[in-house]
LOKOLKE-393181 format. One record per residue (C-alpha): x, y, z; residue in one letter; chain. Coordinates in Angstrom, 2 decimals, always signed. Example, Ala and Ser with C-alpha at 12.3 -4.5 7.8 and 13.67 -1.06 7.14 Angstrom:
+12.30/-4.50/+7.80/A/A
+13.67/-1.06/+7.14/S/A
END
This chain:
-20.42/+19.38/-0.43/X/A
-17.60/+17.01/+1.13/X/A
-14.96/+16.55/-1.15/X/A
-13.63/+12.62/-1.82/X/A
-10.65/+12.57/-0.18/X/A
-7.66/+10.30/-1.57/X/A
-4.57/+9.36/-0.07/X/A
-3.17/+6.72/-2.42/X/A
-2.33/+6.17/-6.05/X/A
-5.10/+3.59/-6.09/X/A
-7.62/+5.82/-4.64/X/A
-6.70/+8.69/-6.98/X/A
-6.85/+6.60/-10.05/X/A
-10.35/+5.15/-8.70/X/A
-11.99/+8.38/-8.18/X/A
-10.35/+10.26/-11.36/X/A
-11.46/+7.44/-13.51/X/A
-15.45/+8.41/-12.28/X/A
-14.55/+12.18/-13.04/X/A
-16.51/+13.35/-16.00/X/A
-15.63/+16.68/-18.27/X/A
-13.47/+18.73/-17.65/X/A
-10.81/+18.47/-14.37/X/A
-8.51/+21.35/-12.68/X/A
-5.61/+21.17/-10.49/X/A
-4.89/+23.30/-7.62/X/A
-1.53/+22.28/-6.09/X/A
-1.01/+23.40/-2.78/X/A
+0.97/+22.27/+0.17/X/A
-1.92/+22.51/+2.85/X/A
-2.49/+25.70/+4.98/X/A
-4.79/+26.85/+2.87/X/A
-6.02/+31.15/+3.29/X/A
-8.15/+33.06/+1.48/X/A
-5.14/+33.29/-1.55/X/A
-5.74/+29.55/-2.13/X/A
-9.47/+29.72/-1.88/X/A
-9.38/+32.17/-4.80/X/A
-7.06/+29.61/-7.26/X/A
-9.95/+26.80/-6.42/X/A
-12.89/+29.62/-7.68/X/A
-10.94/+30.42/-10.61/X/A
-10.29/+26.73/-11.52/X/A
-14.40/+26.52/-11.24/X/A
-14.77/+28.74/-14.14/X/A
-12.83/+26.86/-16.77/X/A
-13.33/+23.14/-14.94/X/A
-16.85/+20.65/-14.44/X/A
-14.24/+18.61/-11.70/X/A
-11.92/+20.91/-9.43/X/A
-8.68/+18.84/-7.60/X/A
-6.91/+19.73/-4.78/X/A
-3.56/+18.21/-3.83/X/A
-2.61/+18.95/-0.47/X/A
+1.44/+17.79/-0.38/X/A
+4.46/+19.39/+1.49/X/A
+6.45/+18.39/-0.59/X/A
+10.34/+18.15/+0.84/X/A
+12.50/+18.24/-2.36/X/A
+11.64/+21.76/-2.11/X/A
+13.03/+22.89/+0.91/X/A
+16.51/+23.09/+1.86/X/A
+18.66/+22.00/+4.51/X/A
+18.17/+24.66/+7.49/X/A
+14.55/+25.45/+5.59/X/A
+11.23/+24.92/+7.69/X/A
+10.37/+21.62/+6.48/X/A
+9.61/+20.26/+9.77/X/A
+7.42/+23.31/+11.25/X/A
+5.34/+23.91/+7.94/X/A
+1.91/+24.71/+8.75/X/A
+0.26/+21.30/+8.83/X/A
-4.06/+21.56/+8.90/X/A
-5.55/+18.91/+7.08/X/A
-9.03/+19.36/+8.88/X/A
-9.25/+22.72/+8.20/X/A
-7.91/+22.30/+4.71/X/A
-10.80/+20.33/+3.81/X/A
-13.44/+22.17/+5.34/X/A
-11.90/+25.16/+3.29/X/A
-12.05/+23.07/+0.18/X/A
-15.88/+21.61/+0.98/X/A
-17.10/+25.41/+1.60/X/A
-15.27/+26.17/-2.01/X/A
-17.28/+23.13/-3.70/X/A
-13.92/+21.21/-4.11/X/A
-14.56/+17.84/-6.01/X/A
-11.08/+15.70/-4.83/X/A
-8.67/+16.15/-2.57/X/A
-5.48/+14.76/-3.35/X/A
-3.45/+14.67/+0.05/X/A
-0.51/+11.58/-0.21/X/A
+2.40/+10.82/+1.96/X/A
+5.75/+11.05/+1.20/X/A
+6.02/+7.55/+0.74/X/A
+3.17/+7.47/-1.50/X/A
+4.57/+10.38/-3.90/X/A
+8.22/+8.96/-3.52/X/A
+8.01/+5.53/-2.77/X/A
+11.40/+4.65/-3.45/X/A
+12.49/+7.60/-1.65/X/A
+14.48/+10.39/-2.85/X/A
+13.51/+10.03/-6.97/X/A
+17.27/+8.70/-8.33/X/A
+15.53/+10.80/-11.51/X/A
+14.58/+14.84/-11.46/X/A
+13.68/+17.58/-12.94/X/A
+16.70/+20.14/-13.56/X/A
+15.38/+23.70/-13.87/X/A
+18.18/+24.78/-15.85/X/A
+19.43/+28.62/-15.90/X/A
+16.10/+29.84/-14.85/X/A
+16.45/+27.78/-11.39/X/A
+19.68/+29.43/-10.59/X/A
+17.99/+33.11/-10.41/X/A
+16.26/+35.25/-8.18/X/A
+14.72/+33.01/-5.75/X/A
+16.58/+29.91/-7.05/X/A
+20.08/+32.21/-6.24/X/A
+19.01/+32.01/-2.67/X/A
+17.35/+28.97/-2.51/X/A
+20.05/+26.60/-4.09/X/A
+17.62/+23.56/-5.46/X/A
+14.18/+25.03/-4.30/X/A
+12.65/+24.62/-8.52/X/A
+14.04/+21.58/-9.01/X/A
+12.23/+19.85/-6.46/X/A
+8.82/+22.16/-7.11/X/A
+8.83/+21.06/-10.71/X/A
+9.71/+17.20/-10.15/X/A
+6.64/+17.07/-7.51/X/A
+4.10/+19.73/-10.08/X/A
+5.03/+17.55/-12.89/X/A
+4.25/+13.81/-10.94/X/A
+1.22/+15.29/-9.77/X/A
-0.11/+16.27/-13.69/X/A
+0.79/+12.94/-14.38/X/A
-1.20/+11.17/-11.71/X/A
-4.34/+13.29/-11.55/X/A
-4.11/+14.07/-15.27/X/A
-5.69/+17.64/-15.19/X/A
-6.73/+19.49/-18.13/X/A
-5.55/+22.69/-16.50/X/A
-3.96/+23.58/-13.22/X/A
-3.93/+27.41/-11.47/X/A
-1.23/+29.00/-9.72/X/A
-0.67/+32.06/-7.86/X/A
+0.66/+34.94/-9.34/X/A
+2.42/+35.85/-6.16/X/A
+4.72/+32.99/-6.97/X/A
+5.51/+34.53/-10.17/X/A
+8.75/+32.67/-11.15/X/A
+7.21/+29.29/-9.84/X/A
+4.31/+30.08/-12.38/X/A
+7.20/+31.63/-14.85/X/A
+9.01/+28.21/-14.49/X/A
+6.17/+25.48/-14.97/X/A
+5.01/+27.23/-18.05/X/A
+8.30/+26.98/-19.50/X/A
+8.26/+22.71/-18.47/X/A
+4.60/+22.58/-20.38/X/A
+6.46/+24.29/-23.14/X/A
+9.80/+22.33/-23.21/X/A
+8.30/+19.33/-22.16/X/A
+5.05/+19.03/-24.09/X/A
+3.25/+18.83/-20.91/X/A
-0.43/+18.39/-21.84/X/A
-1.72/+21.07/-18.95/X/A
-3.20/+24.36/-19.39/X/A
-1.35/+26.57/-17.07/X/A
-3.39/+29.53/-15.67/X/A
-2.02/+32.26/-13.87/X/A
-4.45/+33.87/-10.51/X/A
-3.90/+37.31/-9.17/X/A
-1.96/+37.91/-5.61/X/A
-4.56/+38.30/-2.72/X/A
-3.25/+40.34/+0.05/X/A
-4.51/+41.63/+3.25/X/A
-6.34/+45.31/+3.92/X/A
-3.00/+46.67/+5.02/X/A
-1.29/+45.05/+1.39/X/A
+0.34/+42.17/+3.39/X/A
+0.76/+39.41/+0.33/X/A
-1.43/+35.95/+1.83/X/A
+0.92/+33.79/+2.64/X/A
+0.93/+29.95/+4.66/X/A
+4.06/+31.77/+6.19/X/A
+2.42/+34.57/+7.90/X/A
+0.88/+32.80/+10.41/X/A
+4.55/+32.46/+11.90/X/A
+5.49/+36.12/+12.33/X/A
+4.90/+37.93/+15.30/X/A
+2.75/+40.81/+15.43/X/A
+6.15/+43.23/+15.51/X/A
+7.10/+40.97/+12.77/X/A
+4.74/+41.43/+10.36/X/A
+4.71/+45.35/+10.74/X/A
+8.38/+44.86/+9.49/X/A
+6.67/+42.55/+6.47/X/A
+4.61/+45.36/+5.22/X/A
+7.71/+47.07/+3.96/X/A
+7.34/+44.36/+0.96/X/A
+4.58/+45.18/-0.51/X/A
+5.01/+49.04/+0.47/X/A
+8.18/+48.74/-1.68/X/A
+6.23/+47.22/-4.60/X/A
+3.67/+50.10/-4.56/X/A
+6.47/+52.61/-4.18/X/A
+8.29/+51.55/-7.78/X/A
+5.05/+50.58/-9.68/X/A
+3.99/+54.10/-8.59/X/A
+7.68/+55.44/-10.08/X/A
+7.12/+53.45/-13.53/X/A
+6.79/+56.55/-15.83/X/A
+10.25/+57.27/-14.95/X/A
+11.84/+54.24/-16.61/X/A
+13.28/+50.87/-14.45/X/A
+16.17/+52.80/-12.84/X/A
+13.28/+54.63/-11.12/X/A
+11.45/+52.33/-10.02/X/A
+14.46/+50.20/-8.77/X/A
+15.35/+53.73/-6.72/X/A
+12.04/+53.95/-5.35/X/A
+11.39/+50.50/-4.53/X/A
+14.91/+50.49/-2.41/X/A
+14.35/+53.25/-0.84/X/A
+11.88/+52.02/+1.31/X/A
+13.68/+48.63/+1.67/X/A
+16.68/+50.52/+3.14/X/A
+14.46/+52.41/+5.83/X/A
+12.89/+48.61/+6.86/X/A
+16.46/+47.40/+7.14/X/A
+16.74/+49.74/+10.11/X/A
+13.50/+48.69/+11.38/X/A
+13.07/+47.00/+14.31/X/A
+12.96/+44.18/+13.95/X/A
+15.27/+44.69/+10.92/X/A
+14.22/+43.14/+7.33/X/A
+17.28/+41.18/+5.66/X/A
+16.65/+41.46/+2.16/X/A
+17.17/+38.89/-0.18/X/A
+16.80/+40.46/-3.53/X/A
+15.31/+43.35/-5.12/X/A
+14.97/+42.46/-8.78/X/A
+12.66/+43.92/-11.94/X/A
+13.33/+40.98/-14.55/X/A
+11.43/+39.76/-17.66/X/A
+8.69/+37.67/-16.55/X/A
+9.12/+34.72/-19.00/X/A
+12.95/+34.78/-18.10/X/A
+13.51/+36.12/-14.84/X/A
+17.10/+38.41/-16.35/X/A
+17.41/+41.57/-15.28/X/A
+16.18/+44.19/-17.37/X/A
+17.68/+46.81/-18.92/X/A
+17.64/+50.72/-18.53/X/A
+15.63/+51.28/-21.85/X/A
+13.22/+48.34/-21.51/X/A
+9.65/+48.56/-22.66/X/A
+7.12/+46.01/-22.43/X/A
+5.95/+44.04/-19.26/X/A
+8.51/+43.44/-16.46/X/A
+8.14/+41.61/-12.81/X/A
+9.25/+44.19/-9.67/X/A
+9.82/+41.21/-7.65/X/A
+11.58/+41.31/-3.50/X/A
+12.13/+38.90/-0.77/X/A
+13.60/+39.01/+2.72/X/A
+13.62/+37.75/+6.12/X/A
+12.00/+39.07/+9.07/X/A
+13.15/+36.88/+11.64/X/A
+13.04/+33.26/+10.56/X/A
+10.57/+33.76/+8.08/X/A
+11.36/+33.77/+4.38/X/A
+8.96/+36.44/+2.59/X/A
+8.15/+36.78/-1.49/X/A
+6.37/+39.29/-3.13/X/A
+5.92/+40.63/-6.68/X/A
+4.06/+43.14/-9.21/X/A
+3.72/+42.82/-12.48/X/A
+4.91/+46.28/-14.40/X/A
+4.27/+47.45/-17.93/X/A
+6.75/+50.12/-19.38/X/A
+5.90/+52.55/-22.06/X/A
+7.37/+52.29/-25.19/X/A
END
């Protein structure tokens, strides 16, 4: 099944306003892998009408960021979405999303926006929820999924649908990662093979504190940097970002005696490339 594709406002409104029952969302900024493929089957079990927008969307990278070399496969993109049964494919220009250029009005992301990811990325969830909240408004989903992997992305759009009486169902998909644990990312594709052998301390780090969670989070923080500190030594060397276990509706620090569920969440650098991962925890008690 080839998917209709759109391009403009005009053509999204046209083939939205044909769409019958039920229609879900799966943002995406192109370069789509096997972690993408699974959001699109999991917005086919709650959806009769499955969307795909395909936008890199530059409010959301910063200066210095890899805005001009993202991963850019529209052919394959499609063909992806066509073998996944994809109804409409969203994919506008910039000028089509901002036609005025930069929007002169934004989304803030508040406190939130400033943590974790947004601490290093000054400005990076701003821009992600302007763009996720035009798109709900021009393809008018019912529900939209999101990967788990970005897990204060997802965190962060729930809380606009919340605050902002947003009229989406926001569903949450599990991280897919490679035989060897590698998170799927659109970035991997631009480490080198050394590279990504450094990469693997990520998710080896992740395993090592969710494996440590009976002994409380100073534990696991131990046992998650542990590892981190050997693959800072590594050649090449891993520049970590943050190491973090944080409420997962909040993204604050937790404290020693926390129970309940928590987020063990790390990023770093390996060469040029900017790396996330995440597991979700639950604590005794």
């Amino acid at each position: 099944m080839t998917p209709v594709i759109a391009t403009t406002r005009e053509e999204l409104a046209a083939v939205r306003a044909g769409a019958k029952g039920t229609l879900a969302l799966v943002p995406t900024m192109g370069a789509l892998h096997e972690g993408h493929r699974s959001l699109i089957r999991r917005a086919r079990q709650d959806a009769d009408v499955v969307a795909v927008s395909v936008f890199v969307n530059p409010l959301q990278f910063g200066p210095g960021e890899d805005l001009d070399r993202y991963p850019r496969t529209f052919a394959a993109d499609v063909e992806a979405c066509a073998a996944e049964g994809v109804d409409i494919v969203f994919a506008p220009a910039v000028e089509v999303m901002y036609p005025g250029g930069r929007p002169q009005v934004s989304l803030k992301s508040g406190p939130m926006g400033e943590r974790v990811e947004g601490r290093t990325r000054p400005g990076h969830f701003d821009g992600m929820l302007t763009v996720v909240l035009k798109l709900f408004n021009l393809v008018g989903p019912d529900l939209a999924v999101f990967g788990e992997k970005d897990a204060q992305q997802l965190a962060m759009i729930r809380r606009m649908v919340a605050d902002l009486n947003v009229p989406v169902r926001v569903v949450g998909a599990p991280t897919v990662r490679e035989p060897d644990g590698l998170a799927l990312s659109s970035r991997n594709r631009y480490l080198s093979a050394a590279e990504r052998t450094t990469a693997l301390a990520l998710s080896r780090a992740l395993r090592a504190g969710a494996d440590a969670v009976a002994g409380g989070p100073a534990a696991v923080r131990r046992a998650a940097a542990a590892v981190l500190d050997e693959a800072a030594s590594a050649e090449p060397p891993l520049h970590l970002d943050y190491l973090v276990l944080v409420d997962p509706a909040t993204f604050t620090e937790v404290g020693g005696d926390h129970a309940g569920a928590a987020v063990l969440a790390v990023a770093g650098r390996v060469g040029a490339t900017h790396l996330i991962d995440n597991v979700p925890l639950a604590f005794p008690g």
